[in-house]
C-alpha positions, -999 to +999 in steps of 0.1 A: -074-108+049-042-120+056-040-101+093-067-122+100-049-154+091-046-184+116-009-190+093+014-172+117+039-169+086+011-146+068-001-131+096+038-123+100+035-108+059+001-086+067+024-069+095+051-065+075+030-050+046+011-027+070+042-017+085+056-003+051+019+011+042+023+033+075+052+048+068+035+067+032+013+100+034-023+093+040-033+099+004-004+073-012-019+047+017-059+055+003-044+053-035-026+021-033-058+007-008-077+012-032-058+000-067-045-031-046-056-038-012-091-035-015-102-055-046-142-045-042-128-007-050-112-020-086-148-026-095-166+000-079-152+029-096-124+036-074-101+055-102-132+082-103-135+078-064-099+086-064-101+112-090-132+131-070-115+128-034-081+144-041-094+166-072-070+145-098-071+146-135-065+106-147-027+110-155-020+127-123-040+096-111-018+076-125+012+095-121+009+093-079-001+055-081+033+047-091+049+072-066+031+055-038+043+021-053+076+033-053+076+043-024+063+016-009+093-006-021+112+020-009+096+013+028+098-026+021+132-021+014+143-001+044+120-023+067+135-057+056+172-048+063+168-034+094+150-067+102+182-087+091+204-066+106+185-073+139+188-115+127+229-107+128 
């Protein structure tokens, strides 16, 4: 993981990334964990995991997945110019 990093440059990237994460619902963090973060879900079944755990048909699967990615842009967005407007 790249928090666990000895590179202080990605250990600089897994803060910023989990500092955008934190700002999403809980479910949007679990659904883009899952698809992304953690890869061992993508082969464990985690679209059925997902599907069982929040009671989601597969397009309404999909449908949140790229809310959450969205909205995690959103986040990355918002996070990265307050941090140059705190460079100026």
């Amino acid at each position: 993981m790249l928090e666990e990093s000895t590179d202080a440059a990605e250990r600089q990237r897994a803060a910023f990334i989990a500092a955008a994460l934190n700002t999403l619902p809980q479910q949007e963090q679990e659904i883009l964990r899952q698809f992304f973060i953690d890869r061992r879900c993508r082969y464990a079944g985690h679209r059925a995991k997902l599907q069982a755990m929040y009671g989601l048909s597969l397009s309404e699967l999909y449908r949140q997945k790229n809310e959450a990615i969205t909205n995690y842009c959103m986040a990355a967005l918002a996070i990265r110019a307050a941090m140059s407007r705190k460079r100026e």
